[in-house]
C-alpha positions in Angstrom: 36.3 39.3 -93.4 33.3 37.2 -92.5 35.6 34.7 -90.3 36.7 37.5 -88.6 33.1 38.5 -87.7 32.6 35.3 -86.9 35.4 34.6 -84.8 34.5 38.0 -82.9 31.1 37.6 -82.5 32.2 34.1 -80.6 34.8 35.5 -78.6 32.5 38.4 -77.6 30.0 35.4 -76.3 33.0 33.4 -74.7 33.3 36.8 -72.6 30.3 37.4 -71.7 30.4 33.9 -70.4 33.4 33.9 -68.4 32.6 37.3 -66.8 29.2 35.8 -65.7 31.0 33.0 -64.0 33.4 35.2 -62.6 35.7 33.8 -59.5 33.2 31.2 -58.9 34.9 28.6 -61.8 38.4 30.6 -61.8 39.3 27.7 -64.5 36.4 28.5 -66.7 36.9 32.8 -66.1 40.6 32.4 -67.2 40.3 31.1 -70.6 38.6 34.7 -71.9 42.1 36.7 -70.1 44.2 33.8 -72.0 42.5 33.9 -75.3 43.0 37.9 -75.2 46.7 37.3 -74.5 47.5 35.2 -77.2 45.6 37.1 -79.4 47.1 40.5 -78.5 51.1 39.0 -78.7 50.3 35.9 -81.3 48.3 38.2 -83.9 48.9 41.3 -83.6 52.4 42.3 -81.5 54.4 39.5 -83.4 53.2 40.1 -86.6 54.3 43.4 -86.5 57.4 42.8 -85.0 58.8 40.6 -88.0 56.5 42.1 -90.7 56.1 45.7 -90.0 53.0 46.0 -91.0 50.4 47.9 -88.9 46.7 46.6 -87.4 44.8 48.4 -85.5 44.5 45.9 -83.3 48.2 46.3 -82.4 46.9 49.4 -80.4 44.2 47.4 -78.4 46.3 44.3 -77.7 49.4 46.4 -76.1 47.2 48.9 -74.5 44.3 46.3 -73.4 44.1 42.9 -74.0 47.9 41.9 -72.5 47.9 44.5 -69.3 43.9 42.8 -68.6 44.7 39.4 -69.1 48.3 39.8 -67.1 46.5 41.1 -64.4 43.6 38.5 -64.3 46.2 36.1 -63.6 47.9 37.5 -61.5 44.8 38.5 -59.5 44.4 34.4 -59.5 47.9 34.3 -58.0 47.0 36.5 -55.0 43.4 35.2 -55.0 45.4 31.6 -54.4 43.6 30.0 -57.1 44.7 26.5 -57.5 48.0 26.0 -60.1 46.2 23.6 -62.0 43.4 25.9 -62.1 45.6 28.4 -63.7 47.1 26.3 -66.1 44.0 24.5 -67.5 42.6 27.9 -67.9 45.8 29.7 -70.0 46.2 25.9 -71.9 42.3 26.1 -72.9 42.5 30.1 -73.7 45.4 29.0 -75.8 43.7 26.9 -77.8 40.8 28.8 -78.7 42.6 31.5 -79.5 44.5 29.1 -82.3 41.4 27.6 -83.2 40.1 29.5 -85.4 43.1 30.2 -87.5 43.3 26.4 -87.4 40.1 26.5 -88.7 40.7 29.2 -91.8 43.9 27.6 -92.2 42.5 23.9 -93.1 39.3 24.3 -94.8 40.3 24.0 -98.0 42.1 21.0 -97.6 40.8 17.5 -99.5 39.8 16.5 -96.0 37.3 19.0 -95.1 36.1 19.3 -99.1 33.0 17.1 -100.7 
């Protein structure tokens, strides 16, 4: 549970952040409506799909996290924010998403160990 308070506690700052910036850096604002995305369908939709096994945050990614971040981007679209914009902003709010599973994933490995 403590990575998971960590990795929170980050993603709550990476908000704050990107809402500050807001339409001024569209690149920079997308990666929060990405990262929520991923980590509604990635952690939470799919894993119940194959495992059936309930998380709460099942509730808040189908109800919240997708519809917002579907609609940021689309509100890019129709704002005619740049492609590339859009694209380096989902591909960078795709990888932080992952990161910290990365993260959890390969600490114990020789590499990473003294």
């Amino acid at each position: 549970w403590p990575d998971f308070y960590v990795g929170n506690a980050v993603m709550l700052f990476v908000g704050l952040a990107c809402a500050e910036v807001g339409w001024s850096h569209p690149t920079f604002a997308l990666i929060f409506p990405a990262q929520m995305m991923v980590n509604g369908i990635l952690f939470h939709v799919v894993p119940y799909t194959f495992q059936r096994k309930f998380s709460p945050g099942l509730i808040t990614g189908v109800l919240f996290f997708i519809p917002i971040g579907l609609n940021s981007f689309i509100t890019a679209i129709n704002m005619d924010v740049t492609p590339k914009a859009i694209i380096v902003g989902a591909i960078a709010g795709i990888l932080l998403a992952v990161f910290p599973y990365f993260l959890v994933k390969t600490r114990k490995l020789s590499f990473f160990t003294a």
